[in-house]
C-alpha angles and dihedrals in degrees: 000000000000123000135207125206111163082065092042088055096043091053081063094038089245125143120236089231097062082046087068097035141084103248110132085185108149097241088035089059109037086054089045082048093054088049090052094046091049089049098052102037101033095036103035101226135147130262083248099053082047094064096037093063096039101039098243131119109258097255101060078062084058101042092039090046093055090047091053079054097046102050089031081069103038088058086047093051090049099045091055093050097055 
């Protein structure tokens, strides 16, 4: 399966390069975060082959993973609630 990230980062407007570095930045990681979280729940792949491809240690994918979730439920709650 071949993967695209440049196209996966762009769907977030985030450049290929702060996927790869080290900016914690708010806007920077929750967009890192939504790659992560595509990567892992529409691809299938593990949270190894996560960090290999984006040049992190496995546990930031996890951590990062569980973060997307997190605020991913928080806006759904909020929007419900509105």
């Amino acid at each position: 399966m071949k993967i695209d990230l440049i196209k996966l980062c762009g769907d977030v407007d985030l450049d290929i390069g702060d996927l790869v570095s080290t900016n914690r930045t708010k806007g920077v990681a929750l967009k890192k975060q939504a790659v992560y979280y595509r990567l892992r729940m529409s691809y299938g792949l593990s949270w190894t082959e996560i960090a290999d491809l984006c040049h992190k240690d496995h546990s930031t994918i996890i951590h990062g993973v569980a973060a997307f979730e997190r605020t991913k439920d928080l806006i759904s709650l909020t929007e419900a609630l509105l």
